[in-house]
PyMOL CGO cylinders between C-alpha atoms (Angstrom):
from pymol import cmd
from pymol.cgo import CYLINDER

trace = [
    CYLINDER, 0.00, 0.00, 0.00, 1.16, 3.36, -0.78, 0.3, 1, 1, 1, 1, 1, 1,
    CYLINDER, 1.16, 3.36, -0.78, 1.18, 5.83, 2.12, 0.3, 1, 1, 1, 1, 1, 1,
    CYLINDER, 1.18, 5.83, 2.12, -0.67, 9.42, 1.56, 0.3, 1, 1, 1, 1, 1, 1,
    CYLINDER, -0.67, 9.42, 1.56, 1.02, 12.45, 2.64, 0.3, 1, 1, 1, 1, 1, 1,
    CYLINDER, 1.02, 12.45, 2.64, -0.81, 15.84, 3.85, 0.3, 1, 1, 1, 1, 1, 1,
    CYLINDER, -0.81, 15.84, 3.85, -0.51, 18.07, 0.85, 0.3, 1, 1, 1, 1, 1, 1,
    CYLINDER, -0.51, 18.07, 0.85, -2.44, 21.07, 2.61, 0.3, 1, 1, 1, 1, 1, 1,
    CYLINDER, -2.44, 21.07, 2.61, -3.28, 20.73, 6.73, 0.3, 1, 1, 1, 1, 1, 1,
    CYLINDER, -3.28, 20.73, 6.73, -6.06, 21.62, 8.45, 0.3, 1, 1, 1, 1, 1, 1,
    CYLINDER, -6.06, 21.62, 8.45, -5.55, 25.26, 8.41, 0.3, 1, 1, 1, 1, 1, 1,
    CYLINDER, -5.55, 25.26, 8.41, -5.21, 25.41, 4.41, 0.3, 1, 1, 1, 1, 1, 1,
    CYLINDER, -5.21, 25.41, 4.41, -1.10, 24.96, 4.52, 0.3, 1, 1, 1, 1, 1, 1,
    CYLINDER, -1.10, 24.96, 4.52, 0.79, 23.93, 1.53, 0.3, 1, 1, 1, 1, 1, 1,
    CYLINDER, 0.79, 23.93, 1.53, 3.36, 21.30, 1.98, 0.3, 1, 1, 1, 1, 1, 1,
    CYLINDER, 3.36, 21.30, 1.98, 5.89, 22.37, -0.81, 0.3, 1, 1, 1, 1, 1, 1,
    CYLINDER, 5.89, 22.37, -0.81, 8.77, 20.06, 0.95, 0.3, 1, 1, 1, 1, 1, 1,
    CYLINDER, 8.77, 20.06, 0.95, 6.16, 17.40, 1.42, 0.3, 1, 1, 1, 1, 1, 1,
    CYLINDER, 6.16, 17.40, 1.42, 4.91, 17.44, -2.22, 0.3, 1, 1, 1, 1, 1, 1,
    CYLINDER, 4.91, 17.44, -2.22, 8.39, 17.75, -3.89, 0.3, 1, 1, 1, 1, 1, 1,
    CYLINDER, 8.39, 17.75, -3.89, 9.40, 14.32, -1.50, 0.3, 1, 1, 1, 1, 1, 1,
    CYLINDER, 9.40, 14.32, -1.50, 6.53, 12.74, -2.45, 0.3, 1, 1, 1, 1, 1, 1,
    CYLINDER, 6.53, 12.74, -2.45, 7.16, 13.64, -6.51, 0.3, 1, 1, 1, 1, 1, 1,
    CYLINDER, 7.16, 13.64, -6.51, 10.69, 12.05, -5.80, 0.3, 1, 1, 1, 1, 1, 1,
    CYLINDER, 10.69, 12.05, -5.80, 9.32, 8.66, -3.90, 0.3, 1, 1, 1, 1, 1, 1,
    CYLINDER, 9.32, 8.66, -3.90, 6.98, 8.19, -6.33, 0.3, 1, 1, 1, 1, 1, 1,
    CYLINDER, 6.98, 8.19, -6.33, 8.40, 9.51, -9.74, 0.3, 1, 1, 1, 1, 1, 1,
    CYLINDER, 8.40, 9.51, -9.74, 6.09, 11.55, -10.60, 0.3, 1, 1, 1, 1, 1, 1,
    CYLINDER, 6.09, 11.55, -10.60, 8.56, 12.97, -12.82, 0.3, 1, 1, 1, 1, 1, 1,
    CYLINDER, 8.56, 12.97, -12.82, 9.11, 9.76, -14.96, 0.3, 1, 1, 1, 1, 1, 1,
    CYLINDER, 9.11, 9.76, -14.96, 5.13, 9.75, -16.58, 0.3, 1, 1, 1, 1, 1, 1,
    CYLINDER, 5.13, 9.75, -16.58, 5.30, 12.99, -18.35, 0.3, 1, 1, 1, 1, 1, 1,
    CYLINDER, 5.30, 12.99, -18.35, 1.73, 13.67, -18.91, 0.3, 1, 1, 1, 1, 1, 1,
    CYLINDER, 1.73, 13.67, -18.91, 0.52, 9.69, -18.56, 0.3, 1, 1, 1, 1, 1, 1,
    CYLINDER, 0.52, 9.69, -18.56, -1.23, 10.55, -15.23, 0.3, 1, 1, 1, 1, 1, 1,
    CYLINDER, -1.23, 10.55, -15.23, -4.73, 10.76, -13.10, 0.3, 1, 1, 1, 1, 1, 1,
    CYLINDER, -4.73, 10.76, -13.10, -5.40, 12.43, -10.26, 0.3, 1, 1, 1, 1, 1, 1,
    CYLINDER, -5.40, 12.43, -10.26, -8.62, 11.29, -8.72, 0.3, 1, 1, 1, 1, 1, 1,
    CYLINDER, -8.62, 11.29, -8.72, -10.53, 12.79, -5.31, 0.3, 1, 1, 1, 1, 1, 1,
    CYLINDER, -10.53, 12.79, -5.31, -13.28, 12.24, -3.09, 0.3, 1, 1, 1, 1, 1, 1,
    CYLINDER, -13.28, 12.24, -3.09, -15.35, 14.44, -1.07, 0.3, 1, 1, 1, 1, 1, 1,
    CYLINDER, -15.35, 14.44, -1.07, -18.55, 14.08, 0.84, 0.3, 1, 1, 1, 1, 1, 1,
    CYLINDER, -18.55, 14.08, 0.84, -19.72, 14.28, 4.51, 0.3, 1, 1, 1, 1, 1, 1,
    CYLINDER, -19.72, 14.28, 4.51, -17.56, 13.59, 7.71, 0.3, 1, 1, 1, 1, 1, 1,
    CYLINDER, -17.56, 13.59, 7.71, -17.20, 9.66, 8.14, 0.3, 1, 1, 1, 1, 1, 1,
    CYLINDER, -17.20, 9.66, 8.14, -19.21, 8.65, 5.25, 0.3, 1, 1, 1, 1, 1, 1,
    CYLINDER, -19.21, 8.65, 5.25, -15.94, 6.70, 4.38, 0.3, 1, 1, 1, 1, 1, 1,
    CYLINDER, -15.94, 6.70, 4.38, -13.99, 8.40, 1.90, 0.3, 1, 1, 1, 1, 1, 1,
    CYLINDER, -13.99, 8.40, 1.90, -11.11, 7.16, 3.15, 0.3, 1, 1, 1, 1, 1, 1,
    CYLINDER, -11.11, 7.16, 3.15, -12.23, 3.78, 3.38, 0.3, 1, 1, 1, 1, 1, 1,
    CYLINDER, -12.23, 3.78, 3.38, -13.37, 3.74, -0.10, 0.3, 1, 1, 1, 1, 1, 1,
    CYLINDER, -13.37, 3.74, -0.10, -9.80, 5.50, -1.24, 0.3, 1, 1, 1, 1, 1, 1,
    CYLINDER, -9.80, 5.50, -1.24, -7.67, 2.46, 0.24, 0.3, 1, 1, 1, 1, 1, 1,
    CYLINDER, -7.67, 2.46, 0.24, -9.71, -0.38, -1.35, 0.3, 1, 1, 1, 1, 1, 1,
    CYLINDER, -9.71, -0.38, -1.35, -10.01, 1.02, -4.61, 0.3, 1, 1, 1, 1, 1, 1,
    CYLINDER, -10.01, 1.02, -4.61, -6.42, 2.51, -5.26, 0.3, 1, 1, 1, 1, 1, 1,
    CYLINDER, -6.42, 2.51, -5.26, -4.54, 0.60, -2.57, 0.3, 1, 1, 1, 1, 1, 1,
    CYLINDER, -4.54, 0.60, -2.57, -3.76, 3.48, -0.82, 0.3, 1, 1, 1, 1, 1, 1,
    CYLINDER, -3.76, 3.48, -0.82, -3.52, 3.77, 3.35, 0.3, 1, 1, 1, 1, 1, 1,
    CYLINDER, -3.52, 3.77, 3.35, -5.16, 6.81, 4.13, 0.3, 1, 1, 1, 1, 1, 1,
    CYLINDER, -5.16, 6.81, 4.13, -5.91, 6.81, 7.94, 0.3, 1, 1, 1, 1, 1, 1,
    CYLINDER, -5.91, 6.81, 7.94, -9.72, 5.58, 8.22, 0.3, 1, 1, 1, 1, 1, 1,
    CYLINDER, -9.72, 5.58, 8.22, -12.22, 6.00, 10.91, 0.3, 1, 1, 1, 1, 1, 1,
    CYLINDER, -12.22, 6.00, 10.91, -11.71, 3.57, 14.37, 0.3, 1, 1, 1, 1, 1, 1,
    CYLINDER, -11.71, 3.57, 14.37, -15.51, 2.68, 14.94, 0.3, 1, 1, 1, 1, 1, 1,
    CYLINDER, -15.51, 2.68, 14.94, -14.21, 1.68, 18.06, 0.3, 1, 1, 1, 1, 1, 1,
    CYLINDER, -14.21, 1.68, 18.06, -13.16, 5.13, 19.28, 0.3, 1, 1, 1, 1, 1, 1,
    CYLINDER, -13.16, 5.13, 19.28, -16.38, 6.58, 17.76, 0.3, 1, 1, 1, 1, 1, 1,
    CYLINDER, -16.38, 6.58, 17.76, -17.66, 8.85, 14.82, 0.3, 1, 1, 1, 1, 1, 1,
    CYLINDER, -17.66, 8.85, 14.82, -15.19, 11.46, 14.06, 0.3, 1, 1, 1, 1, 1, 1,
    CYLINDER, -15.19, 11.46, 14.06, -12.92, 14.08, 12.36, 0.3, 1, 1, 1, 1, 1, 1,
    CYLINDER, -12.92, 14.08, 12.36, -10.24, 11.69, 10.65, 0.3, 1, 1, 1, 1, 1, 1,
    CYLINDER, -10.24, 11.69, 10.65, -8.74, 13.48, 7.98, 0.3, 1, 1, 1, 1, 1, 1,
    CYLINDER, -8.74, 13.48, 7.98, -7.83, 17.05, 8.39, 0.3, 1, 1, 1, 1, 1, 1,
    CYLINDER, -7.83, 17.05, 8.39, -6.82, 19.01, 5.12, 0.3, 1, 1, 1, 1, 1, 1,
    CYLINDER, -6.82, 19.01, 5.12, -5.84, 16.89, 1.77, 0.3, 1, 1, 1, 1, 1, 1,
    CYLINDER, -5.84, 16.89, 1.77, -3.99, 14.17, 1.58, 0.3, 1, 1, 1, 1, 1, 1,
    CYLINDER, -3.99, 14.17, 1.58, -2.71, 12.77, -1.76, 0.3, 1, 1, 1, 1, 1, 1,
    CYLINDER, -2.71, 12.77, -1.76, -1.18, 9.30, -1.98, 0.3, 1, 1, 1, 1, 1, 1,
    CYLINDER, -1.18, 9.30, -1.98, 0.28, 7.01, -5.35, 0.3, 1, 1, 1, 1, 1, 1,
    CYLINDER, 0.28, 7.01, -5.35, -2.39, 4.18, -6.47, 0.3, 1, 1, 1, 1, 1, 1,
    CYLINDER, -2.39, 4.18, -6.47, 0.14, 0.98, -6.98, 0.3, 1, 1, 1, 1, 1, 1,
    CYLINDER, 0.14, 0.98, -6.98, -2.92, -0.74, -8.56, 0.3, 1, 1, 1, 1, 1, 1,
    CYLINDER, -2.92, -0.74, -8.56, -4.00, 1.26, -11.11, 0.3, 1, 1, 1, 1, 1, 1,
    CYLINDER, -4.00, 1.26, -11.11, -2.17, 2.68, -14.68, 0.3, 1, 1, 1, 1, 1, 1,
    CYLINDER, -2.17, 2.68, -14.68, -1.55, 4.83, -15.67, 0.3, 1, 1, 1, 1, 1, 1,
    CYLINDER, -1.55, 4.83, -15.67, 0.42, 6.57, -12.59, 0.3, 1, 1, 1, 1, 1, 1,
    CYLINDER, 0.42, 6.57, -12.59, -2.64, 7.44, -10.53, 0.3, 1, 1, 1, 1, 1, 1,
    CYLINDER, -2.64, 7.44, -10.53, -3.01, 10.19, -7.79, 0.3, 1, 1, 1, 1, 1, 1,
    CYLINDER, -3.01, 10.19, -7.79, -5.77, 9.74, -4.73, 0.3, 1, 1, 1, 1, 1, 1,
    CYLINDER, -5.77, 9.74, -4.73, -6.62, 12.52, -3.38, 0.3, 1, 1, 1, 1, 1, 1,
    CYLINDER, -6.62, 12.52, -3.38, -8.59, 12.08, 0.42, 0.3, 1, 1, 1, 1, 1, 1,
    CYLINDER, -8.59, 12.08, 0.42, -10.21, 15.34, 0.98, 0.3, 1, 1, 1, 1, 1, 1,
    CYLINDER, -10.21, 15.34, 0.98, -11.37, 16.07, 4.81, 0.3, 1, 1, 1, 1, 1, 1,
    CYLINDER, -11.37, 16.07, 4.81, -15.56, 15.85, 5.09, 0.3, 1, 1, 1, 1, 1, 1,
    CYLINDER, -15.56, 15.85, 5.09, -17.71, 18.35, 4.60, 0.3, 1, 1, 1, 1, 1, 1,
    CYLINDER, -17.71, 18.35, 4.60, -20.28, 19.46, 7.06, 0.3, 1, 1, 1, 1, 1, 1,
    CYLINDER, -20.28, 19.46, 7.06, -17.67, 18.84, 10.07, 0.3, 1, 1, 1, 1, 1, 1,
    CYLINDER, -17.67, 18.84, 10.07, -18.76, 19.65, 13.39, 0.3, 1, 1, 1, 1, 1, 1,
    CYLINDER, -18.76, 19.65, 13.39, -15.12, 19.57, 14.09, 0.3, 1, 1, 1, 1, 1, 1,
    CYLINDER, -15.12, 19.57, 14.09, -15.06, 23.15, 12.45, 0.3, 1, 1, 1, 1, 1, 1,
    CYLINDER, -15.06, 23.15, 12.45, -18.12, 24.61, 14.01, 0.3, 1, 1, 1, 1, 1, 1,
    CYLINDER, -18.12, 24.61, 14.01, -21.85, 25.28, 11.94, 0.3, 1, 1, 1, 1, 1, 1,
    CYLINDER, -21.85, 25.28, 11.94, -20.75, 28.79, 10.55, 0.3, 1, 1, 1, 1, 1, 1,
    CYLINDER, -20.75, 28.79, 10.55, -16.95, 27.88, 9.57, 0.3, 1, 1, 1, 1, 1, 1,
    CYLINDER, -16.95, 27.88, 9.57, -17.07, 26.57, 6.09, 0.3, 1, 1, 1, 1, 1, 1,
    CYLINDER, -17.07, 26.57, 6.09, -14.72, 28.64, 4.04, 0.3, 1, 1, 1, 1, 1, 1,
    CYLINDER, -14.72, 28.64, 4.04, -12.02, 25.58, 3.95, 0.3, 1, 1, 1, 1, 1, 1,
    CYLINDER, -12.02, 25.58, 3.95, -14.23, 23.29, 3.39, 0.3, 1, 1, 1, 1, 1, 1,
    CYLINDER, -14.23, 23.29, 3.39, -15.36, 25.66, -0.05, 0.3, 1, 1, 1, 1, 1, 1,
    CYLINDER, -15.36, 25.66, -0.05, -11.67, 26.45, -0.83, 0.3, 1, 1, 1, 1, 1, 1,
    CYLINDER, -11.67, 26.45, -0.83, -10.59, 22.42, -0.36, 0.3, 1, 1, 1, 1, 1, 1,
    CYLINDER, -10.59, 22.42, -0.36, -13.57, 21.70, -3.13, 0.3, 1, 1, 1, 1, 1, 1,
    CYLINDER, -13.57, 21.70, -3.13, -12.78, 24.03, -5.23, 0.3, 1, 1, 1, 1, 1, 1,
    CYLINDER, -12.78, 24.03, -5.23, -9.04, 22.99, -5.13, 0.3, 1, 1, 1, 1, 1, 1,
    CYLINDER, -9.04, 22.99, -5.13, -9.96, 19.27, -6.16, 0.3, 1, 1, 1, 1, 1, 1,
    CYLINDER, -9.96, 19.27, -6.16, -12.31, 20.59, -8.64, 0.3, 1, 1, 1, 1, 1, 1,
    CYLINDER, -12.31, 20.59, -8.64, -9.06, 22.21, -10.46, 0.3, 1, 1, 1, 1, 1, 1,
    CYLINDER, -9.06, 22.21, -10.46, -6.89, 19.60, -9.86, 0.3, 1, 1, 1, 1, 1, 1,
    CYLINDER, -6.89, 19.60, -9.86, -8.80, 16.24, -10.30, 0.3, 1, 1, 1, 1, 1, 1,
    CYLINDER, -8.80, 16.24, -10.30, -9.77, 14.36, -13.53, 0.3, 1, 1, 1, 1, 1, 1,
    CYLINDER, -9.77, 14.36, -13.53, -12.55, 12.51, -11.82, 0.3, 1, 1, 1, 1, 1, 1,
    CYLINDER, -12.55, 12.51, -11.82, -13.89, 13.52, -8.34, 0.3, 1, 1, 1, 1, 1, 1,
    CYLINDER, -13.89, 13.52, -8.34, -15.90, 10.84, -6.55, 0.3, 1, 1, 1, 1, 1, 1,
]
cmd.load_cgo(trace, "trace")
């Protein structure tokens, strides 16, 4: 399974160093313009990330039912599919409608769908 990395954090941070090791790791470089990038957004523990690591093999972190419902992922993370070609991106997006961020706080939540919107080929 290919470990995700958080390409923006909670508080809308890019991780420039992050990104450029994970471009490295995974040779991004090497597929020229042979490439997907594919991302998921809906509701807080709906199961994006769930969904994310059996479809593209990734290992986002995913929800403990155990410990309860939750905030799991915070900000974007972005992680290599080893299963699928061409060289495929996943992108894990953190859910909407969080009560983590409080009823009237939904300006990253706008800004993070708006990002995959640009970015992603497909969005799920």
């Amino acid at each position: 399974m290919q470990e995700g990395m958080q390409l923006i954090d909670g508080n809308g941070k890019f991780n420039v160093e992050g990104l450029q090791d994970f471009m490295a790791a995974t040779e991004f470089a090497q597929c020229g313009l042979s490439y997907s990038v594919v991302a998921i957004i809906g509701p807080q523990s709906s199961g994006k990330s769930t969904l994310m690591n059996h479809v593209f093999g990734t290992d986002f972190k995913m929800l403990d039912a155990y410990r309860g419902r939750g905030q799991t992922t915070k900000g974007i993370w972005i992680a290599k599919s080893n299963e699928i070609e061409p060289y495929t991106i996943a992108m894990d997006l953190e859910g909407t409608d969080s009560s983590a961020r409080g009823e009237d706080n939904t300006e990253f939540e706008k800004q993070s769908t708006l990002f995959a919107l640009a970015i992603a080929d497909t969005i799920m």
